[in-house]
N, C-alpha and C positions, 0 to 999 in steps of 0.2 A: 438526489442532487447529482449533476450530472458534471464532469469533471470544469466545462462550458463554465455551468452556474460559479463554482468554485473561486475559476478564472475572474471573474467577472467580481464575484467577493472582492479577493485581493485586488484589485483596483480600485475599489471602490472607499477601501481604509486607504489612509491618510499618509499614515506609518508604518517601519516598522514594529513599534511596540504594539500598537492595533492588532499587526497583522499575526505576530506571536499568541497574544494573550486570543485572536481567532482561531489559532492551531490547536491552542491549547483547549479550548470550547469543543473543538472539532473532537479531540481526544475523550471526550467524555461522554460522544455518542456510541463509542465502541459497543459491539457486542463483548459483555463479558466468558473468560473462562472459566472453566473449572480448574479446582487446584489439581486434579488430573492432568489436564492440558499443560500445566508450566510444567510439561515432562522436558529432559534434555532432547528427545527426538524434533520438539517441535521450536525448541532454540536455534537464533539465528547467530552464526559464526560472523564476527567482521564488527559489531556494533559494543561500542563503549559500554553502553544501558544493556542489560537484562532484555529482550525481544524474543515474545512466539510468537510464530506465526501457524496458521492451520489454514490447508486446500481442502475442501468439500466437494467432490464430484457431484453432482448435480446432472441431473436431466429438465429440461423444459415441457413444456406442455405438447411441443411438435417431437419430443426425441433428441433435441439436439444437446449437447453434453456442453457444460457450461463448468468454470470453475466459482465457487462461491468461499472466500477468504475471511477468517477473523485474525483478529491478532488483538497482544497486549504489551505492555512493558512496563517498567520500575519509574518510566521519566515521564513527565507529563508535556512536557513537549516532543516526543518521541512518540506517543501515544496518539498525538495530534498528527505526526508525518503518518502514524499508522492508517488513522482515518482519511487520510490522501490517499493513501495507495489503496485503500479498499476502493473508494469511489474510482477509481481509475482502472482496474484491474476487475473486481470483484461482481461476480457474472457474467463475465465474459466467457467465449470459449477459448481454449488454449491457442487455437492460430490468431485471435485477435490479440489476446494478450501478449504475445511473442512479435505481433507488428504494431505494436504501442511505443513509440521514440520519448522513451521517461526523462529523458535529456531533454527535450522539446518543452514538454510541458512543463518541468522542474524550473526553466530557464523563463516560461511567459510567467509562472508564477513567482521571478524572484529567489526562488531559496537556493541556487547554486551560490549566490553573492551573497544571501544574507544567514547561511550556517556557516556553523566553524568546523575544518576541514572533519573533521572527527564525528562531527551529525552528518556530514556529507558522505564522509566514507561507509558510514552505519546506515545511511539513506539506499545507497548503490550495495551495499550488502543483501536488504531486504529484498530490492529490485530484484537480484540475481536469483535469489530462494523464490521468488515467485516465478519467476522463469524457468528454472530448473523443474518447478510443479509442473506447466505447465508445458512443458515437454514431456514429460513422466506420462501425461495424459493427452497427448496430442493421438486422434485417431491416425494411422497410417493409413498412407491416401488407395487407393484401389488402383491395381496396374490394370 
């Protein structure tokens, strides 16, 4: 599902209770962790809930290095923002993912008006933690 398709969801419910109890559906496609994985290295700092997150370097079929993300949490609508930000982020290579305006899309989908400031700041947390990955893995360009 393509961030597009996503967009296209949320307009398509009614409300926002629809659009929640959809986040919340979203959250339940996650790829699970291991109780390995809920290590503090792969915790994200800034967020109310309990949130790991995990970057998987990847290669494609041509060689091009791509990042592939899972993540989890304590909250089940937080679990649901998770499931956004994979679709948005998750396969990409790191200069796409660093030219992704998550304010843009956060804002056609609604959810800057409809969290409360404290999902929003735990929202913009995760954002940062995948950007920070995806710097950590950016190829340096060739002079």
């Amino acid at each position: 599902m393509s961030i597009q398709d996503l967009i296209d969801d949320f307009a398509f419910l009614d409300d926002w209770e629809e659009r929640y109890r959809y986040v919340i559906e979203l959250g339940r496609t996650l790829e699970p962790l291991s109780e390995a994985e809920h290590a503090p290295a792969h915790k994200v700092e800034g967020c109310v809930s309990q949130v790991w997150l995990i970057a998987e370097p990847r290669k494609d079929a041509d060689g091009t290095p791509r990042l592939h993300f899972r993540g989890d949490s304590d909250a089940h609508i937080v679990r649901g923002l998770i499931a956004i930000l994979m679709r948005l982020y998750s396969g990409r290579t790191p200069d796409e993912i660093l030219a992704i305006d998550a304010r843009a899309v956060f804002g056609s989908l609604g959810l800057d008006e409809h969290l409360t400031p404290q999902r929003s700041n735990g929202l913009y947390s995760m954002v940062g933690r995948i950007q920070a990955d995806a710097r950590a893995h950016q190829v340096p360009a060739a002079s």
